[in-house]
N, C-alpha and C positions, 0 to 999 in steps of 0.2 A: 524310487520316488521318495520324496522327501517327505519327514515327519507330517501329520498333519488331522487336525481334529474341528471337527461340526458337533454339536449335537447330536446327531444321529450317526454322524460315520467319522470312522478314524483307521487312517493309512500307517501302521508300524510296522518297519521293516518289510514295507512294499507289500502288506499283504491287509486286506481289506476289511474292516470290521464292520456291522451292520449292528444298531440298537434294535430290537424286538419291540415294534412298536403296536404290537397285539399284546405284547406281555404287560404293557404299562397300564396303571399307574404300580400296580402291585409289585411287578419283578422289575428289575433296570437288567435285561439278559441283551450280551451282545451275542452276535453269530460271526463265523470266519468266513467271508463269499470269495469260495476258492475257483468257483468257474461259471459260466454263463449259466448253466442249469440253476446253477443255488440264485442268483442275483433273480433270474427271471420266476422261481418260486416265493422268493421272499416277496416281488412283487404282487405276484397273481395272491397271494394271502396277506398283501397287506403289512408286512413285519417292515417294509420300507414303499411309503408313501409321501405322496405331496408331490405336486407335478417339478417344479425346480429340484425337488432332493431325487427323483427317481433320475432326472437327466443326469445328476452330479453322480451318483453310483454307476450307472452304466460309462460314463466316461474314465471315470478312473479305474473300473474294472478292466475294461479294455487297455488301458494303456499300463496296469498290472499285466498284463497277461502277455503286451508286447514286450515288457523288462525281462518276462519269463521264458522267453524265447518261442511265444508261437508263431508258426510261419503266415505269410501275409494271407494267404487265401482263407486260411482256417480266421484270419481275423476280420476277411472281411465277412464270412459267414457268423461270425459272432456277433458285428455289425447290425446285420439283417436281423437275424435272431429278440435280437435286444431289443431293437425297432417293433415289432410285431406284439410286442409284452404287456404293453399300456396303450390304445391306441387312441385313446380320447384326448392325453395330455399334450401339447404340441412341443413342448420343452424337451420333451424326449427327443423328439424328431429333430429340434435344433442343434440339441446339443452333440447329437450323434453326426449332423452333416460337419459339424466342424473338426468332430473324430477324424470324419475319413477324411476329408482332408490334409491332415497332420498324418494320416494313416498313409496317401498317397504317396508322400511326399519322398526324397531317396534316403534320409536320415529318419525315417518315421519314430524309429522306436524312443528319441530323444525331444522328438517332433510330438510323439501321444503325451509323452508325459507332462511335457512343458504346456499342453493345451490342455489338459486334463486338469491339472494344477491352476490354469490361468481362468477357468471357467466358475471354478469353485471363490480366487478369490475377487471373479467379477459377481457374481451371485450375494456376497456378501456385500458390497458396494450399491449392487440393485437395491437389496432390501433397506438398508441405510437410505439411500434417496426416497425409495417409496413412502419410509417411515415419516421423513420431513414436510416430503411434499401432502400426504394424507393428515397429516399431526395439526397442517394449516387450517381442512373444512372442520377440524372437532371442537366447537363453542365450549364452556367454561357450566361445570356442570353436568356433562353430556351422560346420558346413559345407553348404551349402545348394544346392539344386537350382533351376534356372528354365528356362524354356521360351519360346522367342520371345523377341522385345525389346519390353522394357515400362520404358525409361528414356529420358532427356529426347530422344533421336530420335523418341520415340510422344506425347510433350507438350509442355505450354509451359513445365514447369518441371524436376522432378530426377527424374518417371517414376512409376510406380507402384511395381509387385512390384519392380522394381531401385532405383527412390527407398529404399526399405525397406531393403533390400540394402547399400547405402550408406553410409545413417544409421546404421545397427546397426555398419557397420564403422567409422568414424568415432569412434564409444563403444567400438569395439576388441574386438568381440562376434564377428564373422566372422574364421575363420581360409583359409575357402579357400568358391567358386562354383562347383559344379559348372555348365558351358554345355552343354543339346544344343544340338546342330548346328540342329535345324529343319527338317524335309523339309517340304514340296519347295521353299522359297525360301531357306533356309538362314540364316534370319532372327537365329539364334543365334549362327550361327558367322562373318558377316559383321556383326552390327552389336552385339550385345550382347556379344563377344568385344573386337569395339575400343572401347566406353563402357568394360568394366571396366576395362581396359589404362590410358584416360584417364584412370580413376579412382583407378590404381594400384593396385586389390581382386587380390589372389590368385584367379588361376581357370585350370580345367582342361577344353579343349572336348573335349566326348564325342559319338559319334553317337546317335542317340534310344533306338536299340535296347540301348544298354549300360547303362542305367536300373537294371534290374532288377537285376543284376551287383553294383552298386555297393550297393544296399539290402540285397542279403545276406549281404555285406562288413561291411556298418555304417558304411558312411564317407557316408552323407546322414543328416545330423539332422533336416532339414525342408525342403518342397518350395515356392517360392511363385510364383504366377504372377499373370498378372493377368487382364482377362475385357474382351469386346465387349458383351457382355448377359448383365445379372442376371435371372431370371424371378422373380415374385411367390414361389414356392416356394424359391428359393434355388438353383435350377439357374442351371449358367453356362455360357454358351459362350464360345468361347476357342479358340487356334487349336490345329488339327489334331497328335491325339498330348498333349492335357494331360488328357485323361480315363484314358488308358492309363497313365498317371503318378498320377493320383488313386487308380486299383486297386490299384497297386502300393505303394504308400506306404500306403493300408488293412488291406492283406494285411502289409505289415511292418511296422505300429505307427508310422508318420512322420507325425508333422503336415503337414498340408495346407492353407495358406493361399491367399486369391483376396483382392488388393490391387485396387482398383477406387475411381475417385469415385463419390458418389453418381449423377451425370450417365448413369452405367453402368446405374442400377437400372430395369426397365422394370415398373412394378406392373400394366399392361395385361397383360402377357405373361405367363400361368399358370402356365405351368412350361414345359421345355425341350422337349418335344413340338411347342411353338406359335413355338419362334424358327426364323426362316427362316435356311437356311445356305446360305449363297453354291456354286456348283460355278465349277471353274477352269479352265484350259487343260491341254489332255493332252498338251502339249510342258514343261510344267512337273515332269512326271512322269517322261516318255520320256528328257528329255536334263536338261542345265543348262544357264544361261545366266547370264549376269554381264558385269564390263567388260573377262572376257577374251572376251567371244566366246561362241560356242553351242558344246554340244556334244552327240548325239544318240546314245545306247547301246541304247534299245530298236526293236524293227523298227517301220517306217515307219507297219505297219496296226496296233500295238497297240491295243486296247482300253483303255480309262481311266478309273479314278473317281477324282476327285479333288476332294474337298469341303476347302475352308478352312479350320474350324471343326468342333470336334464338342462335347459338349453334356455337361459332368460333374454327374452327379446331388448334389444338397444333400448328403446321407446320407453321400458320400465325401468331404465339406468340415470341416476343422477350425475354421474361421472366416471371418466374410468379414469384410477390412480396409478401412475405408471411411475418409472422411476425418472424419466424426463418430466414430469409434472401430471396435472391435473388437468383435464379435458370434458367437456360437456359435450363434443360430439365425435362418433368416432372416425370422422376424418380427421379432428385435433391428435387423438390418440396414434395414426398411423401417420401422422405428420404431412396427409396432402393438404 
């Protein structure tokens, strides 16, 4: 495989690097992801996240591993494997049917890599359009809300809803980003807090709960996030606490944007009822954890639900921001 670096992942000498995206902002620690077990733990813990950046590792993992000489069946069990590891994000699932494909194929192992390679630098392309096309709804002045990290730490190029974010500041359209925090991995306040800072974007980290506060202030103009799965209907899922953010921006008249590649769209998946949502660890909830260490505040036996993800209905969506443009309804989005 050929040279090749993201933000978050880099291919030297065909062999796969991962950025520690639990360690940041403190540490920049990369990992080696030498086989299907390391890729699918770095996921299940988070060290590599963002629904477009989890497909881009698994594809070029696998077509590492075809350069490496594994035999076909063991790859297509890698395949499967890999598939099973994130089950909420639908870009997994895309980008893995295009695997096997190239994986079928009689030249396969020339065939993964050259797909592998061609995914990552379509990803970067997506988020470039998304950026332009969402750069358009951002008025002059804007102060904007987001949720989670959905910039180049989740892709292979400037991010999605933060790509947007960017562009729009760039044209000198943003005056200030509102950050939640992000319960319960703090996604906001450890990654999307140090991209803006990179970026040198004006922002202010809030905890989730102070949303509402700020909307009856008037100091949010418009909300934008990004999504794991688009449903046929225009339901998105999205990580946990951006549907509470959608009511709210409802109830106060904010725009509501969901910045996504098409790679997002799942048209098998009907509506938000049928996407499966991941649940998580109840030490996730109980204490925190980071690269200072754990720390635990709730009692040993609490009880816990903790799902990753929750499911905002179309009807609360101002648009969805694709990399073919901008849509008001989600048949515009899926192009019937």
């Amino acid at each position: 495989m050929q040279t090749l670096t993201t933000t978050s992942l880099r291919i030297r000498k065909s062999q796969l690097w991962i950025l520690d995206q639990q360690a940041l902002p403190q540490r920049t620690d990369w990992h080696l992801c030498r086989s299907v077990e390391d890729l699918v733990g770095h996921i299940h813990a988070l060290r590599v996240r963002g629904a477009p950046l989890i497909g881009l590792s698994a594809s070029l993992l696998l077509a590492q591993l075809a350069e490496a000489g594994m035999p076909v069946p063991e790859l297509h069990q890698a395949l499967d494997t890999l598939r099973e590891s994130r089950p909420t994000a639908v870009n997994l699932m895309n980008n893995l049917d295009r695997m096997k494909i190239a994986l079928e194929e009689r030249f396969h192992i020339p065939a993964m890599v050259q797909e592998a390679e061609r995914l990552v630098g379509e990803d970067r392309e997506l988020c470039d359009r998304i950026a332009r096309h969402g750069a358009e709804l951002v008025t002059p002045g804007s102060r904007l809300l987001t949720h989670c990290n959905t910039g180049g730490l989740a892709t292979a190029g400037v991010g999605t809803a933060l790509g947007v974010i960017h562009h729009a500041h760039q044209q000198g359209n943003v005056s200030q980003v509102w950050v939640d925090e992000t319960r319960p991995l703090l996604q906001g306040g450890r990654l999307t807090a140090w991209e803006l800072g990179q970026m040198n974007i004006p922002y202010r980290l809030i905890a989730d709960s102070m949303a509402a506060s700020l909307m009856a202030k008037k100091q949010i103009d418009a909300v934008w996030v990004g999504a794991d799965r688009i449903a046929a209907n225009g339901d998105v899922a999205n990580k946990i606490g951006t549907y509470s953010l959608a009511v709210l921006a409802k109830y106060h008249g904010i725009p509501f944007y969901v910045a996504a590649p098409h790679t997002t769209l799942d048209p098998h998946c009907p509506n938000g009822d049928a996407i499966p949502i991941e649940q998580r660890a109840a030490k996730e909830i109980t204490g925190v954890s980071g690269s200072f260490g754990e720390v635990q505040w709730a009692p040993q036996d609490a009880q816990v639900y903790n799902p990753a993800f929750d499911v905002t209905p179309a009807a609360l969506i101002t648009a969805w921001v694709l990399d073919s443009g901008s849509f008001t309804t989600p048949a515009g989005a899926f192009g019937l």
